[in-house]
C-alpha positions as semicolon CSV with decimal commas, in nm:
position;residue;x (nm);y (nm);z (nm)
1;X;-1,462;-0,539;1,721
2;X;-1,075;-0,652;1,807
3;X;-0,849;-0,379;1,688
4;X;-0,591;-0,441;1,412
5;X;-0,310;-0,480;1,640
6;X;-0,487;-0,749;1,866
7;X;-0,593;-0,965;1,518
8;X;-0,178;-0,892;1,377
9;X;-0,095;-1,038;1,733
10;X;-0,271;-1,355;1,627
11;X;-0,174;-1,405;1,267
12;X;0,131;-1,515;1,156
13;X;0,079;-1,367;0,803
14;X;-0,149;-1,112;0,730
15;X;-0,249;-1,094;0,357
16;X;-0,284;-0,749;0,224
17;X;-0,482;-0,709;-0,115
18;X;-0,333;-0,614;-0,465
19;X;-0,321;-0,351;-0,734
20;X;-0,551;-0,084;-0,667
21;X;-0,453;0,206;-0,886
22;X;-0,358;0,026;-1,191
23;X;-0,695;-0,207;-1,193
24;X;-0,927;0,056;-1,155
25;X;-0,777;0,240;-1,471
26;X;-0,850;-0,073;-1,628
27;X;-1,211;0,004;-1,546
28;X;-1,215;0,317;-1,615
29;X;-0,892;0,524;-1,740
30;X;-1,149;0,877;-1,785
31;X;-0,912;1,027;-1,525
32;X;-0,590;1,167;-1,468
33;X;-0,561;0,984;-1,118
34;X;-0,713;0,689;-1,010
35;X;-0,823;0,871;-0,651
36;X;-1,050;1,019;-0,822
37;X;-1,274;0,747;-0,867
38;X;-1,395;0,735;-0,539
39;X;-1,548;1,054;-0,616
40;X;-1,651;1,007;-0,963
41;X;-1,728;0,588;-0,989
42;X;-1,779;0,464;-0,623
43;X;-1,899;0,175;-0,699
44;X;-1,658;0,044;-0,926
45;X;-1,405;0,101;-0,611
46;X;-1,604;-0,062;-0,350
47;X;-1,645;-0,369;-0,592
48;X;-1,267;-0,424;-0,635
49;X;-1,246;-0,418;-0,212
50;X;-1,534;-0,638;-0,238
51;X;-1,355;-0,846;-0,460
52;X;-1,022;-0,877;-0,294
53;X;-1,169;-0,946;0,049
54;X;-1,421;-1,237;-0,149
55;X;-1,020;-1,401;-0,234
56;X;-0,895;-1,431;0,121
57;X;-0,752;-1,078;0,169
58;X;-0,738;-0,964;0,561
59;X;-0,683;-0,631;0,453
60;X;-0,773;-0,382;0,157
61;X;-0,587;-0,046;0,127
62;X;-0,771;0,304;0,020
63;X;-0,753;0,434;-0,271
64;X;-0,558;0,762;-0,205
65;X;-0,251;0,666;-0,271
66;X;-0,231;1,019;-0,435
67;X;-0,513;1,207;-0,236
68;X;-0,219;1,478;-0,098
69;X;-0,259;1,816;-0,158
70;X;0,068;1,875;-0,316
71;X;-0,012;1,617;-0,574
72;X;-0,358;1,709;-0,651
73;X;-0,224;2,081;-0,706
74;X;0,032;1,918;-0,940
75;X;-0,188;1,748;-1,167
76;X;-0,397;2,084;-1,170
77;X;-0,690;1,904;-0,948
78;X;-0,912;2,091;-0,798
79;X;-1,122;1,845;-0,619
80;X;-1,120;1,846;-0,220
81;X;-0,830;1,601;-0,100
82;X;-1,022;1,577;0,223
83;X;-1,337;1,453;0,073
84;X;-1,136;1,203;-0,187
85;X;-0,933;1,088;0,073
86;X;-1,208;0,989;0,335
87;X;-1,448;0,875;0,073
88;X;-1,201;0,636;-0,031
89;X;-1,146;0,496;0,348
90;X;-1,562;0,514;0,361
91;X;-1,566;0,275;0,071
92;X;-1,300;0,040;0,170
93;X;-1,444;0,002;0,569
94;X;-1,780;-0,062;0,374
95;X;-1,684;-0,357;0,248
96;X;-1,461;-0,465;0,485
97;X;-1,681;-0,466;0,733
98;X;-1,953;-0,613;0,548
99;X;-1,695;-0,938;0,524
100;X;-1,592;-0,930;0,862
101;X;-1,618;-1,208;1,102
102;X;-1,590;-1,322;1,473
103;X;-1,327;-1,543;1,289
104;X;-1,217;-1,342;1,041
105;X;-1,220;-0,960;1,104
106;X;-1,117;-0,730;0,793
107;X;-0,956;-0,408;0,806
108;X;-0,874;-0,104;0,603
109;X;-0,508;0,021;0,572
110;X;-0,504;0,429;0,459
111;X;-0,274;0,414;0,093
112;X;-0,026;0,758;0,144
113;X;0,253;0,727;-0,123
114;X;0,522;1,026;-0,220
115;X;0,481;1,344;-0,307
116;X;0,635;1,478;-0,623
117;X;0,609;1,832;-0,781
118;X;0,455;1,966;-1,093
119;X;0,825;1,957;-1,227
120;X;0,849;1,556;-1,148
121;X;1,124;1,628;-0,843
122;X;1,016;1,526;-0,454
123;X;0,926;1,805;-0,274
124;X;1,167;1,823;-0,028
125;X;0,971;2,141;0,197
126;X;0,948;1,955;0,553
127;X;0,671;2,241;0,677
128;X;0,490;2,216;0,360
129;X;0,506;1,786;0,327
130;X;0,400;1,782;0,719
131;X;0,105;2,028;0,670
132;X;0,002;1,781;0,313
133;X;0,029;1,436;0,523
134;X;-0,123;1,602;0,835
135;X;-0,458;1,673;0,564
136;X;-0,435;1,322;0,369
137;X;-0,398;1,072;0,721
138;X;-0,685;1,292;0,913
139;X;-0,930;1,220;0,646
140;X;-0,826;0,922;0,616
141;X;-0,853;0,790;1,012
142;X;-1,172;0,986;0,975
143;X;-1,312;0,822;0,682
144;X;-1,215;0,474;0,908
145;X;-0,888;0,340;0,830
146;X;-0,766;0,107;1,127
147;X;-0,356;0,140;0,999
148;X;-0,167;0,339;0,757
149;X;0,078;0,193;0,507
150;X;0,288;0,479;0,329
151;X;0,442;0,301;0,052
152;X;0,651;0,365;-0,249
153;X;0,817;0,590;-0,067
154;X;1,150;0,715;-0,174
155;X;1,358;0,979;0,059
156;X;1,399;1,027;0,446
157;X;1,290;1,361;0,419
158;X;0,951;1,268;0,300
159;X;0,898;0,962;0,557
160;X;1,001;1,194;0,885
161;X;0,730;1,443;0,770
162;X;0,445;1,162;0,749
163;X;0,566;0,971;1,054
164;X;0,599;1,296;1,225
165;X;0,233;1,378;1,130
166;X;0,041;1,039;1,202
167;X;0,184;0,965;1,532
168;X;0,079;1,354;1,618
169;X;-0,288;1,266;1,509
170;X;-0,296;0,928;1,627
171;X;0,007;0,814;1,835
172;X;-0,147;0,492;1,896
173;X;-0,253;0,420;1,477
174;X;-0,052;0,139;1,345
175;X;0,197;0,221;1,038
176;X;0,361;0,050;0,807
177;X;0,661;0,161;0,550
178;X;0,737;0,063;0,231
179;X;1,018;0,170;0,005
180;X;1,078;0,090;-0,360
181;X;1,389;0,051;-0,554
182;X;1,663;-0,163;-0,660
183;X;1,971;-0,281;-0,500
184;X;1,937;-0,139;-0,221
185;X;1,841;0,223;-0,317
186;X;1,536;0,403;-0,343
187;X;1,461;0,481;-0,708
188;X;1,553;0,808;-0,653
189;X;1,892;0,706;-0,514
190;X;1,895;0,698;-0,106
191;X;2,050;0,369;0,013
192;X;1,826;0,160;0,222
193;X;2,020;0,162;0,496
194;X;1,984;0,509;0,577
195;X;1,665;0,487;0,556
196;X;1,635;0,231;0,835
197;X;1,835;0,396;1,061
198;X;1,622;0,703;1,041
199;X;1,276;0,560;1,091
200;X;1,399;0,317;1,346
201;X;1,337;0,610;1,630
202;X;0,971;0,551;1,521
203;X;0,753;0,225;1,662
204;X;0,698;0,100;1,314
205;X;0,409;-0,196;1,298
206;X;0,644;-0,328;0,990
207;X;0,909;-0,195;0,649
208;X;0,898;-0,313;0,377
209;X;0,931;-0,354;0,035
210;X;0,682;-0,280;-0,301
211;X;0,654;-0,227;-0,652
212;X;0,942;-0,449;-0,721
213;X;0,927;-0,732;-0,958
214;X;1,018;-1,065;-0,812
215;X;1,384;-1,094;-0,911
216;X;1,436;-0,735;-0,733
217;X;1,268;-0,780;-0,401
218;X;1,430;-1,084;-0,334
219;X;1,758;-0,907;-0,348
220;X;1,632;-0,623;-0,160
221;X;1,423;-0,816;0,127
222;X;1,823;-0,999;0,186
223;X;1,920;-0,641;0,242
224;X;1,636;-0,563;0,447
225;X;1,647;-0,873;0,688
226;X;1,997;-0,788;0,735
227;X;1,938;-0,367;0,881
228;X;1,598;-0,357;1,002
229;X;1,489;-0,461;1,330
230;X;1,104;-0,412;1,188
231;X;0,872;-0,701;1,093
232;X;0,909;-0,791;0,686
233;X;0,646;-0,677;0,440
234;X;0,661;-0,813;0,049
235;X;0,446;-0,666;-0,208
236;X;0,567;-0,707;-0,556
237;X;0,431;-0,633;-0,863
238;X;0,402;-0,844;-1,169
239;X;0,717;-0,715;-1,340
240;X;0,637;-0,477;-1,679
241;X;0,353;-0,535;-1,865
242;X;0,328;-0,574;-2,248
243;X;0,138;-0,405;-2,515
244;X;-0,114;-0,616;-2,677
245;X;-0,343;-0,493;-2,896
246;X;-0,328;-0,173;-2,771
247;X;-0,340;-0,267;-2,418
248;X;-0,140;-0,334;-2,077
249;X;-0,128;-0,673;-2,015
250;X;0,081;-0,872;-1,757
251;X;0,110;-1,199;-1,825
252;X;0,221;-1,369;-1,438
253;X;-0,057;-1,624;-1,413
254;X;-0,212;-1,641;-1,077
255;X;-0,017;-1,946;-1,038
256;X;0,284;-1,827;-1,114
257;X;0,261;-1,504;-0,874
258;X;0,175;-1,793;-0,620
259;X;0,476;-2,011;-0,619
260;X;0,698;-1,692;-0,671
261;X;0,486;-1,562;-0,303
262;X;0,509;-1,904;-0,180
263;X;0,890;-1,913;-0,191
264;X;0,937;-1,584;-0,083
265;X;0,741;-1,646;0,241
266;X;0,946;-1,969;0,294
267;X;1,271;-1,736;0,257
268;X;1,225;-1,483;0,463
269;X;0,865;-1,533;0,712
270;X;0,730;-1,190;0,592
271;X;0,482;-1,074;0,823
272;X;0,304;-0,880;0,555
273;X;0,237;-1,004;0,209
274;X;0,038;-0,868;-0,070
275;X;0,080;-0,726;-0,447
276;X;0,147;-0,447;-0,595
277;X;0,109;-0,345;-1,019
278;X;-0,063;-0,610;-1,216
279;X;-0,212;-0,829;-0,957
280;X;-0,564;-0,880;-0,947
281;X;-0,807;-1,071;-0,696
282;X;-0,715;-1,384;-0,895
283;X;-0,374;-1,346;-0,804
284;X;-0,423;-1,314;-0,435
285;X;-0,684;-1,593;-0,398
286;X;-0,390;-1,818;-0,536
287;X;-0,199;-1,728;-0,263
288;X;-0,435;-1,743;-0,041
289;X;-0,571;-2,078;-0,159
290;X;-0,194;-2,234;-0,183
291;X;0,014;-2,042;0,080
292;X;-0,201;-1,848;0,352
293;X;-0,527;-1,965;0,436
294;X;-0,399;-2,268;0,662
295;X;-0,160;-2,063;0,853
């Protein structure tokens, strides 16, 4: 089967998948984490993969966006992070390569976001972070996961510890980063451009942005374009969502999440697009339908 950097060579933009956290709560919201799904509800995970790779997607992420040791410990978990982590890269290479094609080959990116204490703070312990990642990415790669995407991610500190620890498992694995804030810091306050020129000693498959409604990215990707010598990769999410009736609900149509993607791509030729909160399989067959598919 062609490898994920031989297929990225011949797209001009790759279509990631959506929200995978927030729509399995919607499912099911028994648990404190959504990782633990994969463990508890399998099949509810490997339908939503099934789902977003039936709307176009050419890649679905894991669900272990929180499968780290430090976090698990945090939340008072005391499930294996090695078996939730490569379950959840078992499940998403199950569907993706019952979807793959000659034409169209699938692939599974391994989800690795931040790590944050029991008190709320990052941990900030380099030894500590390096031995966490080192545990999440090898179950991960092991469970099948053809690139890594660490995303949300917030400090330098943080990034140089997972870097450091994929390229030592896998020096050849494709990775992609993805930072979250708002003009032009992290939410936890590092500027973006420091960030940038500390990853940029690292051969970086693409950076990019997530979890930012549509109004914020754009001002961030302008930032972006301008310090990073990387490939661009958009994934916002639908803004907040409101309470109705006692639920979450965001109200971007598929449409709407559509044109917003559409211009974006126009703006700034992301190599990467996808969503992050709120967006559903509806949402990225719109873009698909309207924006990708004859690309």
């Amino acid at each position: 089967m062609i490898s994920f950097s031989d297929f990225a060579n011949t797209k001009k933009t790759i279509l990631f998948d959506g929200a995978t956290g927030s729509a399995l709560l919607s499912e099911d919201n028994s648990v404190i984490l959504p990782d633990i799904l994969s463990l508890k509800r399998p099949g509810i995970v490997l339908a939503l993969h099934e789902e977003y790779l039936e709307a176009g997607c050419d890649v679905v992420e894991t669900n272990s966006f929180n499968s780290n040791p430090i976090v698990f410990e945090s939340f008072g978990i005391k499930k294996s992070v090695l078996e939730c982590a490569k379950i959840s890269a078992i499940l998403a290479k199950k569907a993706a390569n019952k979807f793959s094609t000659p034409e169209k080959p699938r692939f599974v990116a391994g989800s690795v976001g931040p790590v944050f204490n029991q008190n709320g703070s990052l941990q900030q312990n380099e030894a500590l972070l390096f031995e966490a990642y080192s545990t999440q990415i090898s179950a991960l790669l092991e469970g099948g996961a053809d690139l890594l995407i660490f995303e949300t991610m917030q400090n330098i500190i943080q990034l140089n510890s997972a870097l450091t620890a994929a390229k030592e498992i896998n020096k050849n694995i494709s990775v992609i980063v993805s930072i979250s804030g708002k003009n032009g810091k992290t939410h936890t306050g590092t500027p973006f451009e420091e960030i940038v020129r500390e990853i940029s000693k690292y051969d970086l498959f693409a950076l990019g942005l997530n979890c930012e409604d549509f109004a914020e990215i754009e001002k961030d990707a302008e930032i972006i374009k301008k310090i990073s010598q990387f490939p661009l990769s958009l994934m916002p999410n639908l803004g907040f969502p409101e309470n109705i009736d006692g639920k979450f609900v965001y109200k971007t149509t598929p449409a709407e999440f559509s044109q917003k993607m559409s211009e974006l791509i126009q703006k700034f030729d992301p190599k990467i697009v996808g969503g992050c909160c709120g967006t559903t399989p509806e949402h990225l067959k719109a873009l698909y339908d309207s924006a990708i598919s004859h690309i």
